[in-house]
N, C-alpha and C positions, 0 to 999 in steps of 0.2 A: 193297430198299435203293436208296434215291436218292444225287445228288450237289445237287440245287437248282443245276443249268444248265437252266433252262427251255427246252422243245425247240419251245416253240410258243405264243402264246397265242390262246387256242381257244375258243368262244362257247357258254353256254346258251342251247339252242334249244327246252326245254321243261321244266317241271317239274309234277309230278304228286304231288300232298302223297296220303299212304296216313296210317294212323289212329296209328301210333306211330313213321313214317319218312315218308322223301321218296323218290321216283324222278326224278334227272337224266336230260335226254337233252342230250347235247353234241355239238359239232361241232369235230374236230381232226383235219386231214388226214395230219399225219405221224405223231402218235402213233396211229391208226388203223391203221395199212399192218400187216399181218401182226397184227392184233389178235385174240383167240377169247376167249370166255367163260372166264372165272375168271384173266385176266391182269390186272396193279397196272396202274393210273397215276394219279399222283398230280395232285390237282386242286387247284390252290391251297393245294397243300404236305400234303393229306389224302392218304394212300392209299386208295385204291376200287378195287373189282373190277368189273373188265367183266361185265356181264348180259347184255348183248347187242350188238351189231356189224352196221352195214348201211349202205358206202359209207364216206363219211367219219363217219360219226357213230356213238356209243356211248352206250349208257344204264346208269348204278352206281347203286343202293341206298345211300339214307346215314340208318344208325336215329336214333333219338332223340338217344342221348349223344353221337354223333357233334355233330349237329346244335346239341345245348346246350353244347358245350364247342370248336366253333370258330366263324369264321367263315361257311361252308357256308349257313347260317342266311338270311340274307341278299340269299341271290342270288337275280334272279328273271331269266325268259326275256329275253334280248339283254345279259345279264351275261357282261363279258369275264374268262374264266380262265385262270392261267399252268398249262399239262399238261409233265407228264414222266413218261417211261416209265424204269424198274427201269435199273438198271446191268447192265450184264452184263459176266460175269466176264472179267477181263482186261482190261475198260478201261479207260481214264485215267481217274482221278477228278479231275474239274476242278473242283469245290467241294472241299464237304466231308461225310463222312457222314451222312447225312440220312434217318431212318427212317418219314417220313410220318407220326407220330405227333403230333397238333397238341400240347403244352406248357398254353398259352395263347392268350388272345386279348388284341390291342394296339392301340390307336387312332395314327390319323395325329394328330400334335399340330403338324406346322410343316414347311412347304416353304421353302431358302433355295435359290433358284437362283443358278447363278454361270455363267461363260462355258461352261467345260467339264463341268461337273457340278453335284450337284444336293446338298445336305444335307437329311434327312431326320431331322426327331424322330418318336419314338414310345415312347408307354410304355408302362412294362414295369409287369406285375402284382407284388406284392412276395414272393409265392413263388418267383419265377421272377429273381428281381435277385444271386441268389449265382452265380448261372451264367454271368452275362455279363459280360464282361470286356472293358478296351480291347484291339484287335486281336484276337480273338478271330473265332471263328463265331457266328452265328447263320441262323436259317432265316425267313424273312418271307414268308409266303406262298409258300413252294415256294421262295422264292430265297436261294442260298448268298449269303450277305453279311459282308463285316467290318465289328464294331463300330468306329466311332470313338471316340465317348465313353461312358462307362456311366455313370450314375448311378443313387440309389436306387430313383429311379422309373419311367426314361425310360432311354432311347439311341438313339443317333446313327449313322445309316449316312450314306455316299456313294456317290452312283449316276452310274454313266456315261452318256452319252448312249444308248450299246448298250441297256441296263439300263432306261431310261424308256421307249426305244421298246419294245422286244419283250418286257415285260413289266407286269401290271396295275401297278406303281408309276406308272410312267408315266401313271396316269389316276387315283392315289387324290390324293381330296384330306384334308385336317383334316378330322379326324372319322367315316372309314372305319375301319370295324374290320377289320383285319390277323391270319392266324394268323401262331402262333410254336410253331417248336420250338428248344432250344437246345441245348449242345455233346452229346450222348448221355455222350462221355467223362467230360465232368464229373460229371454225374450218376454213373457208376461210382463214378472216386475217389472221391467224397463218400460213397456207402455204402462203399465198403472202410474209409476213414479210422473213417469214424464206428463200423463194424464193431471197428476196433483200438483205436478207444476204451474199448467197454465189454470188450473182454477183456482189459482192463491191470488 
């Protein structure tokens, strides 16, 4: 379990494509520190298991569906990524809920910069548009974010200066694809509801 406070953002230093998967090797010095085989940390909002561990840098396995249903795809050696390691229990959660699990995939559609922040379109797959909400969560690449606006297709975050620097938003432009995961909660209620739907 994640919170989408990104702890780091951390560099592909090699990839090695295998016949139905890929092998990352990346470089993150603080998600690293006390790292062993078969620990999460989520790579641009994917949960991935540490394979192996040497120094600052780590190398995860990411299979096919992985691959076809995020972002991941995309990345090649000197690609920068936002890493965060698991919550652990008893800590503050400073986003929101966040289960690594990518949702979707979302393209940058429009940067408005302004003195102190920054407005961000991006849109949204239309499976994925009951879910999102004004004020609300979502997940952008690993990062805990509030919706501004939602519409059918598309929505709107604002990004703090923190936010552009120490994280890939900070460097996507129009037309980078984004994963997305959205509220988990929602998703519940919506099967419970729909559940007391057909038992009425």
């Amino acid at each position: 379990m994640f919170t989408g406070i990104v702890e780091e953002l951390g560099e592909v230093t090699a990839v090695e494509e295998l016949d139905d998967a890929c092998r990352f090797r990346l470089r993150g010095p603080v998600v690293t520190e006390g790292a062993k085989h078969g620990d999460s940390i989520a790579v641009n909002g994917v949960c991935l298991t540490v394979v192996d561990h040497e120094g600052d840098e780590f190398t995860a396995d990411v299979m096919a569906e992985t691959l076809n249903r995020s972002s991941l795809g995309v990345l090649t050696t000197g690609s920068r990524v936002n890493l965060e390691r698991p919550t652990a229990v008893g800590a503050r959660l400073g986003g929101h809920i966040v289960q690594g699990h990518v949702d979707g995939t979302g393209e940058i559609l429009e940067r408005k910069p302004s003195e102190h922040w920054e407005i961000v379109k991006i849109s949204l797959p239309a499976g994925l548009a009951r879910y999102v909400v004004e004020k609300g969560s979502i997940t952008v690449d690993g990062i805990s974010l509030t919706v501004v606006d939602a519409g059918p297709d598309f929505f709107t975050v604002s990004l703090i200066p923190t936010t552009l620097a120490l994280t890939t938003l900070g460097l996507k432009q129009p037309g980078d694809p984004v994963n997305l995961e959205v509220d988990v909660i929602a998703k519940y209620v919506e099967r419970l509801l729909g559940d007391r739907e057909v038992t009425r």
